[in-house]
N, C-alpha and C positions, 0 to 999 in steps of 0.2 A: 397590646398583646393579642395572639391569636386567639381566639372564643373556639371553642371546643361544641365541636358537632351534636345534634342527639345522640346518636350512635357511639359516637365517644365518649360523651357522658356516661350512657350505659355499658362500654365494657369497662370505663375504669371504676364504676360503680359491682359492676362484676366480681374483677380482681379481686377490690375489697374486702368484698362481700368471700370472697374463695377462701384468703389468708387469714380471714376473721375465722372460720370452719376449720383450718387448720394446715389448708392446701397450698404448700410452703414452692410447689412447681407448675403454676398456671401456665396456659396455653389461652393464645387471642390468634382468631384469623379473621384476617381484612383482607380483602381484595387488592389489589396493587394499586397503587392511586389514590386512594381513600384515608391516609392520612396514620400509620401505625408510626409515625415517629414522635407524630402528634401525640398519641396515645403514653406510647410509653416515656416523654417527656413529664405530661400528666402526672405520671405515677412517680416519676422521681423526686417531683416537687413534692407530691404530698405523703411522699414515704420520708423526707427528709435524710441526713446522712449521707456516707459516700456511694457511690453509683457505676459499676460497671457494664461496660457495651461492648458486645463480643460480636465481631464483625468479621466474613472469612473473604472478604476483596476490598483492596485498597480503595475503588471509589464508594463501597456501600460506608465507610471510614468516614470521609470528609464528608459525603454527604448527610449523615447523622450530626456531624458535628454543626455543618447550616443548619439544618433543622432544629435543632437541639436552642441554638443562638433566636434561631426567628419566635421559638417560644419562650426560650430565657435568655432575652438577654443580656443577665449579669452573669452567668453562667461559668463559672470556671471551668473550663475544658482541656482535658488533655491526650495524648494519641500516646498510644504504645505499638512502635510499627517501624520496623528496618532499624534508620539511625535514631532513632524519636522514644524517645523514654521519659514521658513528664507521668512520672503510674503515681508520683506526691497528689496529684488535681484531685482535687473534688469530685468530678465525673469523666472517668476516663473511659475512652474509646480505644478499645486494644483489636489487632490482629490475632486470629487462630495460630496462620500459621510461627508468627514470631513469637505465640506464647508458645508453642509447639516446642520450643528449646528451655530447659529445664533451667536455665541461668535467669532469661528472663519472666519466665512462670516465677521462679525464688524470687524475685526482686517485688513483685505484689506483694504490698499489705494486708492479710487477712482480715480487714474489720470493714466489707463492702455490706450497707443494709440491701441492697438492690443489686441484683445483675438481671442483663436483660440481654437475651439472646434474639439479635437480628435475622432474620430466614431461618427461623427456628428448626425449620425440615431439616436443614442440617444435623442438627443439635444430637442425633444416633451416631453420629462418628464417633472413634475414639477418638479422638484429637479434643472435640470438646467435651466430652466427660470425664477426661484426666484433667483438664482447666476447673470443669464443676468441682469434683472430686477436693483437685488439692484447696478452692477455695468454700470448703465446708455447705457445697448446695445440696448434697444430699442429705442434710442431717438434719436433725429437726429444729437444731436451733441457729442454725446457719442462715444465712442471706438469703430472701427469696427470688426465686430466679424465674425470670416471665419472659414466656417467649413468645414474639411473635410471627406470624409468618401469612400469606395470601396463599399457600398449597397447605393445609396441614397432615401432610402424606409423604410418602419417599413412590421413587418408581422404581425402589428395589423391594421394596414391601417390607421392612424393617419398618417397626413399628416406631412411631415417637413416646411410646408409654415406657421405654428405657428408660426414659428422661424427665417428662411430665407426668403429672398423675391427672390432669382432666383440662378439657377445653370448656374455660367455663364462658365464654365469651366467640361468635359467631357470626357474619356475615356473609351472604353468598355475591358473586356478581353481578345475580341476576338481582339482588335484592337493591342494589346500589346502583345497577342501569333504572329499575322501575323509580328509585327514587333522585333521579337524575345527578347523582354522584360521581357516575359514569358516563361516557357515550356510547350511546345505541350501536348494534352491531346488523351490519347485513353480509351477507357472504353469497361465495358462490366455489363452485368445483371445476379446477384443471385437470380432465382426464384424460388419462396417458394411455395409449396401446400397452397395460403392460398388467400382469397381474400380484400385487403386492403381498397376496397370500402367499405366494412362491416363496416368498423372502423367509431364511432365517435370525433366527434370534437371538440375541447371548444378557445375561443380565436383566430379562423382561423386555430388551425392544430389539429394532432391528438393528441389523450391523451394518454399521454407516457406509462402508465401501462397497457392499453389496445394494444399497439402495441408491448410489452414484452408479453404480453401474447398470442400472433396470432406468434410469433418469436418461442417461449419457443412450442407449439403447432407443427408448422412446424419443430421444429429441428436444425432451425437457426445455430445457433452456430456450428454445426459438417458441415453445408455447406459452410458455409463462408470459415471452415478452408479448407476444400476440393477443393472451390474454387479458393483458395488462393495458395495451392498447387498446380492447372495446371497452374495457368494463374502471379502468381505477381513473383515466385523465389525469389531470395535474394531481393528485395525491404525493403527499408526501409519506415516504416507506420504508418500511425496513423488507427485508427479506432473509429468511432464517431457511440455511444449507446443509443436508450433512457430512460435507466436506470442506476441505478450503480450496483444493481445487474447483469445485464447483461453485463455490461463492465467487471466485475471481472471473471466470468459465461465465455466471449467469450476468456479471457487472460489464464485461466486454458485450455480449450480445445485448444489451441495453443502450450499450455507448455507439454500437452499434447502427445501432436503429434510431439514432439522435436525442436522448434521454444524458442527463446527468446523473450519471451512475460511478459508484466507487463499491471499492472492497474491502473489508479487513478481518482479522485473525487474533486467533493467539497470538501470534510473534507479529503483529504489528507492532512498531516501537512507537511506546506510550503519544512523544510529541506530534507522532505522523496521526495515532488515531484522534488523538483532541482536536487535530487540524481538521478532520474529517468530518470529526461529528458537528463541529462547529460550523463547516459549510453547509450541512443538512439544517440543522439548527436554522441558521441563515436565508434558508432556500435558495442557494447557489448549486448545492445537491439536490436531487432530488429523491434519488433510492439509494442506498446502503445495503447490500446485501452482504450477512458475515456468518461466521460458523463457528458457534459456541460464546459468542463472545457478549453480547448484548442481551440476553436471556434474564438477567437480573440485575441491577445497579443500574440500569440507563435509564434515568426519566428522560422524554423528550413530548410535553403534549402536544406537538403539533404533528405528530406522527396520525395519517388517519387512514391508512393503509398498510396491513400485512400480509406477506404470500410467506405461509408455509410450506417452502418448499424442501422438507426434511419431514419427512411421513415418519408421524412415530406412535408407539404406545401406550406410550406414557402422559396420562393426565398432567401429571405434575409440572412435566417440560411442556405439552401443551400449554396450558393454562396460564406459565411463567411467558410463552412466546407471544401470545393472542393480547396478554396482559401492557405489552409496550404500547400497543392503541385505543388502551380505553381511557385514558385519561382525558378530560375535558380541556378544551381550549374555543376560545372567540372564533365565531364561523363554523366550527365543526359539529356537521350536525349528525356525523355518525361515522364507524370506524368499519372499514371494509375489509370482511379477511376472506382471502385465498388462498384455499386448501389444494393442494396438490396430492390428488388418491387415482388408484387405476379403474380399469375396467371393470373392475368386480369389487363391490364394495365389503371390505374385511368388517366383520365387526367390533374387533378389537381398536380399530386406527382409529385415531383423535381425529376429530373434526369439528366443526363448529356447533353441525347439527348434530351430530351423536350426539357430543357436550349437553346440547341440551333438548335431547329425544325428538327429535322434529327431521321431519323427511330430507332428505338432500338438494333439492331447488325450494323448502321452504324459505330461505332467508336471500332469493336473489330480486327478487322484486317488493320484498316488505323488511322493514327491521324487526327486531328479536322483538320488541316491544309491543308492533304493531300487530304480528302474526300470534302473540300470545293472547294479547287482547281477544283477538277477531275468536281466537280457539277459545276460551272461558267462555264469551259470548255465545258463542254454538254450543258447547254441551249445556251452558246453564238453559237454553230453549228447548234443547232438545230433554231436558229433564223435566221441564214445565211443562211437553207436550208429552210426557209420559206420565203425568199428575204425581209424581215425587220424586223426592232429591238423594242422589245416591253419592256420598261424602266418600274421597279418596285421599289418602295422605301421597304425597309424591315431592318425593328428595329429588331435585334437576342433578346434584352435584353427586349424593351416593356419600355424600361426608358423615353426617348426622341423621342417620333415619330418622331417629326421635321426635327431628324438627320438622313438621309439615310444612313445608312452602305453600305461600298465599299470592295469587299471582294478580296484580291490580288489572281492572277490568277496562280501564282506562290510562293513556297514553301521557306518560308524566312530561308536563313539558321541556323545554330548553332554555338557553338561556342565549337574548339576543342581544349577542356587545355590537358595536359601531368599530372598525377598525381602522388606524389614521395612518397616512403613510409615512407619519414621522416614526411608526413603530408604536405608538401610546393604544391604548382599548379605551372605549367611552362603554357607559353604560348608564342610563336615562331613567331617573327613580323617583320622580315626581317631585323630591324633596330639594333637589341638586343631581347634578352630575358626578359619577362616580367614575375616576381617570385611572387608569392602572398604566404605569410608566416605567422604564429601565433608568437607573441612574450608576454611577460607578459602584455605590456601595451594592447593589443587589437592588431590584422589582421594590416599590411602593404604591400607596393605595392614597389620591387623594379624596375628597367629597370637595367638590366645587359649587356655589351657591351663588345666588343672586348678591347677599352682603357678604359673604366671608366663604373663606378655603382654608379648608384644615388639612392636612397631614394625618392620617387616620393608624396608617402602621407604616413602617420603613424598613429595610434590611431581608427583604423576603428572597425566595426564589419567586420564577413564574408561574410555579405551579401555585405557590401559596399563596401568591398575593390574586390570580383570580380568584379562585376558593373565596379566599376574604372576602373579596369583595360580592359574589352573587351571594354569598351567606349576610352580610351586611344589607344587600337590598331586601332579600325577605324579610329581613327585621323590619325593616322600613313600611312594611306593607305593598312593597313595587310589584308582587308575584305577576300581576296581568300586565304591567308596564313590559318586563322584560320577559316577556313570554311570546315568541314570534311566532306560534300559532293562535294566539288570542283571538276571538272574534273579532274587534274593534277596528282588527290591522286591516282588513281587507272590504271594508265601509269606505262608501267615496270621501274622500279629504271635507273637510267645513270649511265655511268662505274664512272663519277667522286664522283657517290652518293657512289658506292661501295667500290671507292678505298679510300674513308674518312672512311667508316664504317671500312675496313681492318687495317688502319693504328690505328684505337684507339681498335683493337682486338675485334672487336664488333662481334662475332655469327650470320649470317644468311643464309638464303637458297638463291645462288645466280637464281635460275633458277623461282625464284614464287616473289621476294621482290618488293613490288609497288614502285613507289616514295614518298607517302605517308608514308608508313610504313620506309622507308631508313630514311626520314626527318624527322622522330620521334626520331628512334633511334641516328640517328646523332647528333639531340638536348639535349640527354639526357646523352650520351657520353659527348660532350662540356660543359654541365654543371658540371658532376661530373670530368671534367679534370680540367677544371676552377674552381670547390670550388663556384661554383654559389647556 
């Protein structure tokens, strides 16, 4: 079974703790990647009874239902969606919009201990307050309804206190980069001849045909890709448009210029975009550029580059877009985003550094981590050389004033997998070897040792089964083994490191090999001598 985070422990200790008080509509926000299905699995287990999951896009549907299975796997599950009507199951996974029809809204059983609303920012529509409504979540003795969600905000400024009565439970991004839950983020700005304060607004952002049109003006497209060219390399990407014309528009100028580049849309047909995403996946693609369409429900961690190229105002779309690349994966040792803003900097426009208060070329030659560090360090001297300490509370996200943000003074490490070209992750824990491998059923996790090899979990995604496993090696005590900035790594190799490299015929330079680099090769010798 998957082992539940610190973090996770305390927001379903949170919840608890809310509905214990009396607070029957909790609120959780998690950052994207950091495991909310995990969470509110959690809580179905230990609330017991039947279980509703209200989901307003068919992949955020199946994909809770994996998840759902990777934490319980006895789990009876069921989808209410199109032709699919199993709402009998024990824990059903329903569509908005097919409850949206009052035939099948009738057809639920009102006796759910739990509902649990997905991308909870939603949850201000009417579409799901008539679903709460008719199944007694606003009443006091009705079902309690937990929602979660990584924005808890609209970009229309409708409040979620319609819905919820308290976020009792909280995380920031920045809080889950410091604590290497995340990947680090560096950025930089594509600036355009154009000035995007011009721009009109409808709904709190700009009007997307009007910001193709100041793009298509400036030349947009041949900058990006120029941009792209000195600063992302081989990254793999997405790229987020406000048009479809321009998505398709910025995937030619890439293909262009000899990139493996695609496009897709709303009205891509569902087989064409699986195909799609599957070749990125792959890395037969290399960038994706789409418009509107990947902003929620797509995990993919090996995304480690995004260009924003849809200037908007909205946090909450930001936040969701920037969000497809912070998800950790093997090698990734940080997610690149590129903002596309004009000549004159708006103050209202998302950006990375707006996001979070920092100058505009602060994050192109350091990460968010490194550059916040270097800042705490400077004023904490500069306070010491003024013989006293002058304490600031400062909100990066503007969600929770209440919460002061503490920002670590020091740079949380990474995490260093070995990666094999059969597709498998090795990763080196003093104890054994820990193998993360694709099988038909879904991603698993073995431990590989000198007398035995177990099978640790099975049936994962990839996102889950790394997790597992770097969470598994810190239990172990491995934190300096898998940590690729450790001192250790960059000490000359030791003749015992040599004479193991010699004995398995292993190639290197004895006069330059760190011990770092010995302890790699050695691990990867031992695995292929071993059939690991």
């Amino acid at each position: 079974m998957i082992s539940l985070r610190p973090y996770q422990v305390e927001a379903a200790e949170a919840v608890e703790q809310a509905v214990t008080r009396g607070v029957r509509r909790p609120l959780v926000a998690l950052p994207t990647g950091t495991g909310k299905t995990v969470l509110f699995a959690e809580m179905i287990k230990r609330r017991r009874g039947r279980s509703l999951i209200l989901a307003h896009r068919d992949e955020l549907l199946r994909q809770a239902g994996e998840k759902i299975k990777s934490c319980m796997p006895d789990a009876d599950i069921g989808y209410v969606k199109a032709e699919e009507d199993d709402h009998n199951k024990q824990i059903v996974i329903a569509s908005v919009q097919t409850l949206g029809r009052e035939n099948r809204l009738a057809r639920l059983w009102n006796d759910y201990e739990t509902i649990v609303v997905d991308e909870a920012h939603h949850a201000a529509a009417e579409s799901y307050r008539r679903i709460l409504q008719k199944l007694d979540g606003f009443t006091k003795h009705g079902p309690v309804v937990l929602g979660v969600t990584a924005t808890p905000e609209r970009g229309d400024k409708i409040g979620l206190d319609c819905v919820f009565q308290e976020i009792v439970y909280q995380r920031t991004m920045l809080d889950m980069i410091n604590e290497d839950y995340l990947a680090d983020l560096t950025a930089i700005e594509i600036k355009l001849k154009v000035d995007f304060n011009a721009l009109h607004t409808r709904a709190g952002d700009y009007i997307d045909s009007e910001v193709e049109a100041f793009m298509r003006h400036a030349d947009a497209p041949q900058h990006i890709v120029e941009a792209f060219r000195e600063h992302a390399g081989d990254r793999q990407t997405l790229i987020f448009t406000p048009t479809v014309a321009m998505a398709h528009d910025i995937a030619g100028k890439f293909v262009d210029a000899g990139y493996r580049a695609e496009a897709l849309d709303g009205t891509t047909p569902t087989d064409t975009r699986r195909a799609i995403l599957a070749r990125l996946k792959s890395t037969e693609t290399q960038i994706v550029c789409n418009c509107g369409v990947l902003t929620e429900g797509f995990d993919e961690p090996s995304i480690s580059c995004i260009v924003v190229a849809r200037p908007t105002k909205s946090k909450v779309l930001y936040i969701q877009m920037i969000g497809r690349g912070t998800r950790k994966y093997p090698g990734k040792k940080d997610c690149l985003i590129m903002d596309v803003v004009g000549v004159h900097h708006s103050h209202d426009l998302q950006t990375v550094t707006n996001l979070f208060g920092l100058p505009p070329a602060a994050l192109k030659q350091k990460t968010l981590t490194d550059y916040l560090a270097e800042r705490e360090a400077r004023l904490a001297a500069e306070q010491e050389a003024r013989g006293k300490l002058i304490a600031q509370k400062v909100d990066l996200f503007g969600v929770l004033p209440q919460t002061p943000q503490k920002l670590e003074a020091v740079k949380k490490s990474r995490v260093h997998w070995l990666p094999k070209q059969d597709g498998r992750f090795l990763l080196s824990t003093g104890q054994g070897l820990l193998v993360v491998s694709e099988t038909r059923a879904g991603w698993k996790v073995e431990m590989n040792a000198k007398d035995y090899k177990e099978t640790l979990i099975e049936h994962l995604t990839q996102e889950f089964a790394i997790g597992f496993a770097e969470d598994h090696a810190r239990e172990l005590g491995a934190g300096s083994l898998i940590d690729p900035n450790a001192a250790w790594r960059n000490a000359p190799a030791s003749p015992k490191q040599k004479d193991t490299l010699k004995k398995f015929r292993v190639a290197f330079d004895e006069s330059k090999i760190t011990k770092g680099e010995a302890s790699d090769l050695m691990t990867l010798a031992i695995a292929d001598f071993r059939k690991w």
